[in-house]
C-alpha positions in Angstrom: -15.6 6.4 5.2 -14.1 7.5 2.3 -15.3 7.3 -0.9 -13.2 5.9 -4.0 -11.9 7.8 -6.8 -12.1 6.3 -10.0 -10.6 9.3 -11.9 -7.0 9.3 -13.6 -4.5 9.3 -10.6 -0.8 10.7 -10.9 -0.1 8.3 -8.1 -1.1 5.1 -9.8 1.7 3.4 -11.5 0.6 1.7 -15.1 1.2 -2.2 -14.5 2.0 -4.5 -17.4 -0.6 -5.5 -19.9 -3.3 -8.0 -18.1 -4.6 -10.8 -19.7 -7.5 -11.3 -16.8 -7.7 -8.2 -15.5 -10.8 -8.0 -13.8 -11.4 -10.2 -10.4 -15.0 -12.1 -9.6 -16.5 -9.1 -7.6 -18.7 -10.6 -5.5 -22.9 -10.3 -6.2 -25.2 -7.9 -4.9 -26.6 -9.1 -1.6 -30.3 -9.4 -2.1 -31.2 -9.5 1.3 -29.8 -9.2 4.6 -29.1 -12.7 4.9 -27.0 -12.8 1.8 -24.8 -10.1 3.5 -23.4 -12.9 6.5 -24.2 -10.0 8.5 -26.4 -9.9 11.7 -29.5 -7.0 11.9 -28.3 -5.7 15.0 -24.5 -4.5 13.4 -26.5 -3.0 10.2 -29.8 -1.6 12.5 -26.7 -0.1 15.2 -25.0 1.2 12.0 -28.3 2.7 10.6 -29.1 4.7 13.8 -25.4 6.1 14.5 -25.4 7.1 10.9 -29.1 9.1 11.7 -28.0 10.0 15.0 -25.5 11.9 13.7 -26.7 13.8 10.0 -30.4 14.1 11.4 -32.9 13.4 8.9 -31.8 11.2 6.2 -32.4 10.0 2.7 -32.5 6.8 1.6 -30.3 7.3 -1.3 -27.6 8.8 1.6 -27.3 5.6 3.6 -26.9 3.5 0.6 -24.0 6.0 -0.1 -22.4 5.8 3.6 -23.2 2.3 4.0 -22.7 0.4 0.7 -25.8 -1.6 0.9 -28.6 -1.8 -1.1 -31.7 -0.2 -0.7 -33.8 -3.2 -0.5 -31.6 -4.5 2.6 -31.5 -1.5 3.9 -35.5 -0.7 3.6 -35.7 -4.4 5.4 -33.6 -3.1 8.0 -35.3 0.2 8.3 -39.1 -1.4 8.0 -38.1 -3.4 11.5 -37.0 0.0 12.9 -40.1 1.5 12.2 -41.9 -1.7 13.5 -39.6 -1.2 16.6 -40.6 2.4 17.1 -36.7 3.3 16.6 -36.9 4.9 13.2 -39.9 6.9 11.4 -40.4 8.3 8.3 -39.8 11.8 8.5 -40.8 12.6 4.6 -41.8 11.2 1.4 -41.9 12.1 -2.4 -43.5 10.5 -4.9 -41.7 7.5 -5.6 -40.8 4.5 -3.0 -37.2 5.5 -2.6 -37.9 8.9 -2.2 -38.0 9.4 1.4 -35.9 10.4 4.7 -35.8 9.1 7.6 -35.3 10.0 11.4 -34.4 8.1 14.8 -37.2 8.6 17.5 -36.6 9.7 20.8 -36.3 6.1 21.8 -33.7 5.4 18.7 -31.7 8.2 19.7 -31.1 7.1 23.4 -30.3 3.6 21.5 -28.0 5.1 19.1 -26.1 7.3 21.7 -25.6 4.5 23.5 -24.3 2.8 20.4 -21.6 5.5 19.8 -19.9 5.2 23.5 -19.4 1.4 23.0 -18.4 1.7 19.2 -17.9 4.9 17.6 -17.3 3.5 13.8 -19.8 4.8 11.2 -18.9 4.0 7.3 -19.0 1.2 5.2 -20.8 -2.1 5.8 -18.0 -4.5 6.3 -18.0 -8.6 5.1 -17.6 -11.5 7.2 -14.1 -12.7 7.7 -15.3 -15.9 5.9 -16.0 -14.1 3.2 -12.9 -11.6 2.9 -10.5 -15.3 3.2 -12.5 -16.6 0.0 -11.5 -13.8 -2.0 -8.1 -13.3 -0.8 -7.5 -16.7 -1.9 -9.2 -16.2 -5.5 -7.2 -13.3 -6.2 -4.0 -14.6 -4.8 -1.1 -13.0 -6.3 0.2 -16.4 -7.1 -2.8 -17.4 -8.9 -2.3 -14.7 -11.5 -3.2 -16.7 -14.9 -0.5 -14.0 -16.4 3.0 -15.0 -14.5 5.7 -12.1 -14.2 8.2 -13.3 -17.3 11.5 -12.0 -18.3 10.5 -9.7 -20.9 8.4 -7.8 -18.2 11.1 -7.8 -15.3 13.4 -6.3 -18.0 11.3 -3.8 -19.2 10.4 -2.3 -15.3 13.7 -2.4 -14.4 15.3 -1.2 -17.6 18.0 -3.0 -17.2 19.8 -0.1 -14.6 20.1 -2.2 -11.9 21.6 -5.4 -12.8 22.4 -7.8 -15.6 20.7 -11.4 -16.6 21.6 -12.9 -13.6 20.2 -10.8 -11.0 17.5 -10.7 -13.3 17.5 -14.3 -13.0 17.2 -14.3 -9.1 14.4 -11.9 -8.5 12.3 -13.6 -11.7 12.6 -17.1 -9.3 11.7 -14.9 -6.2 8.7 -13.5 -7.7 7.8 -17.1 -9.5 7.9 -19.5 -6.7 6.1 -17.1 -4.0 9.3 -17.1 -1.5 11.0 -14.3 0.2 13.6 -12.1 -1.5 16.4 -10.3 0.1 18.0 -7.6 -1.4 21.2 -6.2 0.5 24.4 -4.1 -0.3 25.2 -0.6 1.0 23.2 2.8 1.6 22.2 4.7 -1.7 22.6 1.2 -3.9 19.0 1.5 -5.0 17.5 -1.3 -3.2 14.4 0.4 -2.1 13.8 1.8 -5.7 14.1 -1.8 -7.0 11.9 -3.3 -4.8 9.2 -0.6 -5.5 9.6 -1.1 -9.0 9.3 -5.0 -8.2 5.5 -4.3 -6.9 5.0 -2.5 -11.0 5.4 -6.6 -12.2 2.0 -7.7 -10.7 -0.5 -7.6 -12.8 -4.6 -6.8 -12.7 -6.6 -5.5 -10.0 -8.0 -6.7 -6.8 -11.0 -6.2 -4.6 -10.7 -5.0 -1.1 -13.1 -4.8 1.7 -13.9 -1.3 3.4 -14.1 -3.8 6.6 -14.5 -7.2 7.8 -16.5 -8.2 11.3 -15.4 -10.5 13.5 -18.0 -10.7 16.5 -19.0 -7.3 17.7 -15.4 -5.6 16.6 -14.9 -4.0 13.3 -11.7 -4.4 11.2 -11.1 -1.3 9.0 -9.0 -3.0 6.5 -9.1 -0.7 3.1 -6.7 2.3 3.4 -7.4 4.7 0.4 -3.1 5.9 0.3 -2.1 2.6 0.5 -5.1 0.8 -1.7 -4.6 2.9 -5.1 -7.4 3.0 -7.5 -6.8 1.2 -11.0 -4.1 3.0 -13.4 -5.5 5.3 -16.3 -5.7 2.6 -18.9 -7.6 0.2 -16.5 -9.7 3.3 -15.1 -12.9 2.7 -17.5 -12.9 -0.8 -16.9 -13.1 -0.2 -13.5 -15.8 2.1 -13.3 -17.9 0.0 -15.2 -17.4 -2.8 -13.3 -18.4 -1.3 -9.8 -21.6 0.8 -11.3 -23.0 -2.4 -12.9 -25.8 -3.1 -9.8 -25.2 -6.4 -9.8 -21.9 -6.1 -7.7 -21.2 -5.6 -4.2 -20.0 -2.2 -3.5 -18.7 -3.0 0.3 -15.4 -3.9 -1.9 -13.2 -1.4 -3.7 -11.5 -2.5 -6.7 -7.8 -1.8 -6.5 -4.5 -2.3 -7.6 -2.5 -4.8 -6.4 -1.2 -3.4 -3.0 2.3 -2.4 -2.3 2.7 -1.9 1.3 6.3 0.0 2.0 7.2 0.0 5.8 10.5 0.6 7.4 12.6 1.5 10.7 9.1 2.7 11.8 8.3 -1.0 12.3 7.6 -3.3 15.6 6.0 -5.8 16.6 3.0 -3.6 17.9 2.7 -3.1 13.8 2.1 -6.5 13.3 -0.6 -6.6 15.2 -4.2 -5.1 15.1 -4.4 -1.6 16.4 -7.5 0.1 18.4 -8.3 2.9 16.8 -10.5 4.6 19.5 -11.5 7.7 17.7 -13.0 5.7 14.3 -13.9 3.0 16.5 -12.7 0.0 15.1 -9.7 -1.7 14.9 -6.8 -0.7 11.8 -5.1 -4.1 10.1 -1.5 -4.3 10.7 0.5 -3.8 7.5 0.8 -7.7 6.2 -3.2 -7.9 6.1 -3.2 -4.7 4.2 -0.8 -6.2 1.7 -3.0 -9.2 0.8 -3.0 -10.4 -2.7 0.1 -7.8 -3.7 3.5 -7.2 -2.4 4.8 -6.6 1.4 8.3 -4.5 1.4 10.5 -4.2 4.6 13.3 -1.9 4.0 16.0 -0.5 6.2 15.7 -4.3 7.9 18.5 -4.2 11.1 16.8 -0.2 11.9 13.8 -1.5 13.4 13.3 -1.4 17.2 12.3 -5.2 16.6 15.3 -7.1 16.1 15.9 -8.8 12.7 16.4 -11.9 13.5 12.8 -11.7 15.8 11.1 -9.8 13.2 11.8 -12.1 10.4 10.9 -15.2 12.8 7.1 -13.5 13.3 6.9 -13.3 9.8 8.4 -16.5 8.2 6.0 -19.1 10.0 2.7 -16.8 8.3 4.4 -17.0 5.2 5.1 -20.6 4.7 1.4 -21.5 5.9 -0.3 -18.9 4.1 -2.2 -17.7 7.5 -1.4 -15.4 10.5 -2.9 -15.5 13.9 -4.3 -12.0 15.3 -5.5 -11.0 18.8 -8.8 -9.4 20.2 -9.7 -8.3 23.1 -10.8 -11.7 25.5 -7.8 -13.4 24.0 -10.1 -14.4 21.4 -7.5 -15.5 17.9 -8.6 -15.5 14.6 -6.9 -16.9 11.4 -6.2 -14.0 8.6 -4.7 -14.6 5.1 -0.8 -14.2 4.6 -0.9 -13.8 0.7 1.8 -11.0 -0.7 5.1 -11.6 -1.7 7.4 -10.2 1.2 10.6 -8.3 -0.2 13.1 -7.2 2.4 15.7 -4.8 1.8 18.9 -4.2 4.0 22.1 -2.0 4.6 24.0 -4.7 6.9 25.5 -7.9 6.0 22.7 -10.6 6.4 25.2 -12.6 8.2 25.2 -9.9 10.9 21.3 -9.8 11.0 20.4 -13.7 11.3 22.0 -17.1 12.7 22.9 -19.3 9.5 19.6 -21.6 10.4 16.9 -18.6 9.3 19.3 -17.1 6.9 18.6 -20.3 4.5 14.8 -19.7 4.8 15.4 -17.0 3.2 14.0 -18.0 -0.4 16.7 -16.0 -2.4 19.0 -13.1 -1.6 20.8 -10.7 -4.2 23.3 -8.5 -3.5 22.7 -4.8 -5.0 26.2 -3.3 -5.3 27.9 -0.3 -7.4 26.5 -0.5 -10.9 28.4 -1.0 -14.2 29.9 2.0 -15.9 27.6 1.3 -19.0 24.3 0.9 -16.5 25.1 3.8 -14.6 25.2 6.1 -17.5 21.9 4.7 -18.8 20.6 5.2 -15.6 21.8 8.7 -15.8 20.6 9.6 -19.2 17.2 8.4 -18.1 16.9 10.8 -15.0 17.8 13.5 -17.1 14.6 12.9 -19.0 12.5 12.4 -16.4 14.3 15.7 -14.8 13.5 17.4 -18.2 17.0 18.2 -18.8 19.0 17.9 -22.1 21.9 15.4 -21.6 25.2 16.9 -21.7 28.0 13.7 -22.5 30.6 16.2 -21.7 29.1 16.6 -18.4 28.5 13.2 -17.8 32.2 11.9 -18.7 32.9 14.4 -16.1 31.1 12.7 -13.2 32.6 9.7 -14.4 35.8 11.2 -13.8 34.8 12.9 -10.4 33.7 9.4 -9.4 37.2 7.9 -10.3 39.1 11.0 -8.7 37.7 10.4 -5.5 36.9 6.5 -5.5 33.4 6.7 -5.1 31.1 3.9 -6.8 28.6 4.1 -9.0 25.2 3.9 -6.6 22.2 4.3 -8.1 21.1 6.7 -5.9 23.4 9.3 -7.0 21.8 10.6 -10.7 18.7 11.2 -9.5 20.0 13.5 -6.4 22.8 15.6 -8.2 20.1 16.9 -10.8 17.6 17.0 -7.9 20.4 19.2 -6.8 21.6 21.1 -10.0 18.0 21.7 -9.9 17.4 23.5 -6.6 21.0 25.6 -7.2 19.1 26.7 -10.4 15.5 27.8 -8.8 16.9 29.6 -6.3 19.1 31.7 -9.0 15.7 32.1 -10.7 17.6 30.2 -14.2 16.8 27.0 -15.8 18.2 23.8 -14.3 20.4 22.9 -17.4 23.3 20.0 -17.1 26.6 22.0 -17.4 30.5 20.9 -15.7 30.0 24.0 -13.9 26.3 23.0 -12.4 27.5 19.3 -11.8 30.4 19.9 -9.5 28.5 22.9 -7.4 25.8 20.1 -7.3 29.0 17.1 -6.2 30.3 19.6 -4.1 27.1 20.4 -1.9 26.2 16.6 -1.9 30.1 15.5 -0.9 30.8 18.1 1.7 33.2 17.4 4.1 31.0 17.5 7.8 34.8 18.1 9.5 35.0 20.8 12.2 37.7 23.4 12.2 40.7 22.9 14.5 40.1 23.8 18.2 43.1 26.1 17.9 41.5 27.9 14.0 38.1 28.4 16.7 40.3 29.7 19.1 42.2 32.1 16.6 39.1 32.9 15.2 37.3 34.1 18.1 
């Protein structure tokens, strides 16, 4: 299991301003009844967990298992009762005090491992993971993405008022958005930045159970922990006792997937080394935002890729397989954003294309948004704007009729960057740095002439 780390991350991207920005965590469990969980699961997770660290404190399986120490001292009292557990020391105080698996609990807990070799976190019932998707659904946000906050995450680089328009409805209504145009257009960067407008955090199950099979669900590089302001409110929230610590408190998840996808992905995948089964990507994006980019790439056609997903979205719920052909009903809450290099008149028949909530086209940008969009990498780059220098591109855009992509400022002083660290200088924006850095990004990939080879050798 891995443990959550409530410290300022780099990797946590600030969200707008929250007006509710703490969810319901659920209560403490008092007993092991008030889990939904059966004492076989928590007495087989006890004795894996002991059959592998040896003797072990209290205060250590509360930490591995993220229950409390009453539950787990009623579990633990019928293992001692059961002559699978003993108390191997004790201090002076009733939680002070280790435990060990008897010769009987360790033939029981090696048998344990070969059927089901997962030891972390205490997961929730199903039932109860659906009643919290659905009271943190990223439609039910009391604070609704508005104007002011599209404009200010997308800083206006990308598009005017109208596109701004689009995406606002998109985001609004809870349908799909498409975004399409060519390579290097800055569709994937827009939709990232789309998953920056949903506000607060949410709470997120280690696991869920469904039977005897295990569902790991929270993925800690996918899951992010709050952003630096929201960081103290966090904390506090999830060390008051009275909360349930089998949930992580999160930010809204943005789940990015591309060519990499098929339909295997969409489905639940054995993990045979942890033991438990790994939620497909559109579980994992539950109460946030799912992207597809690079749609048309995939080994799973478009057109069947978008039918798997479109019948989840409208009714809110997806069917997933377990072994016996057993189904069970999961929660299909994110806002699903695809992205695309090919016409979506190639990629669908007209009938699928129109449920499609709302498609925007991301082209060249304006000669005005371009150069903001410039001057703004340059800061982030940490390099002085040069206006001669920039003119210039303009001019080297013109000369050779390329468009304005918004890909292209943030790779030439990438560029004019790495020319300058291997030279051991500083990366400053000069002519001279920006057309060695055009150059090396616009070479031609021609061959020479069979008969220059032939000269040549």
């Amino acid at each position: 299991m891995t443990e959550v780390d409530y410290s300022m991350s780099t990797d946590s991207v600030p969200r707008p301003a929250d007006a509710n920005l703490m969810p319901p965590l659920p209560p403490q469990p008092k007993s092991l009844r008030e889990t939904g969980l059966e004492r076989p699961l928590v007495v087989e997770l006890i004795a894996k967990l002991m059959f592998v660290g040896g003797k072990t404190h209290l205060s250590a399986l509360t930490t591995r298992l993220r229950l409390s120490i009453n539950i787990l001292r009623e579990v633990l009292d019928f293992m001692v009762m059961e002559q699978m557990a003993e108390v191997a020391w004790r201090g002076e105080s009733d939680i002070d005090v280790q435990y060990q698996l008897t010769g009987s609990g360790k033939q029981r807990a090696s048998a344990f491992l070969e059927r089901c070799a997962y030891i972390g976190a205490a997961p929730v019932t199903l039932e109860a993971y659906r009643a919290m998707v659905a009271r943190q659904s990223w439609l039910a946000q009391e604070q609704r993405v508005g104007s002011d906050d599209l404009a200010a995450v997308l800083g206006g680089a990308h598009a005017g008022p109208g596109m701004l328009d689009v995406v606002g409805a998109a985001l609004h209504s809870g349908r799909s958005l498409l975004l399409y145009g060519p390579p290097g257009s800055g569709k994937s960067t827009l939709a990232l930045q789309l998953g920056q407008l949903l506000h607060g955090l949410v709470a997120v199950p280690y696991a869920i159970v469904v039977g005897h099979d295990i569902i790991q669900l929270y993925d800690p590089a996918q899951h992010l922990p709050p952003a630096p302001q929201h960081v103290s409110h966090a904390r506090q929230a999830l060390e008051r006792r009275s909360t349930d610590i089998r949930w992580v408190l999160c930010q809204r998840p943005v789940i990015h997937v591309g060519a990499e996808l098929d339909a295997g992905t969409l489905e639940l995948r054995l993990d045979a080394s942890g033991g438990c089964y790994q939620a497909p990507p559109h579980v994992r994006a539950n109460n946030g935002m799912l992207i597809i980019d690079d749609l048309g790439r995939q080994r799973l056609g478009a057109q069947e890729l978008l039918t798997r997903l479109m019948q989840p979205l409208a009714r809110g719920s997806d069917q997933l397989g377990l072994p016996g052909g057993v189904q069970i009903s999961v929660p299909f809450d994110n806002a699903l954003v695809l992205a695309t290099n090919v016409p979506p008149g190639e990629l669908f028949d007209p009938a699928l294309l129109r449920r499609i909530g709302y498609k925007v086209q991301v082209g060249p940008l304006a000669e005005n948004a371009y150069r903001a969009l410039f001057r703004q990498q340059c800061r982030l780059a940490g390099m002085t704007i040069d206006e001669l220098a920039l003119n210039h591109l303009l001019q080297l855009h013109g000369a050779q009729g390329r468009p304005l992509l918004a890909s292209y400022p943030q790779e030439l002083l990438a560029r004019i960057g790495d020319f300058a660290g291997f030279a051991g200088s500083e990366a400053r924006l000069t002519v001279g740095a920006l057309e060695q850095a055009w150059s090396s990004l616009f070479a031609s990939c021609d061959m020479p002439a069979a008969s220059l080879c032939e000269r040549i050798a």
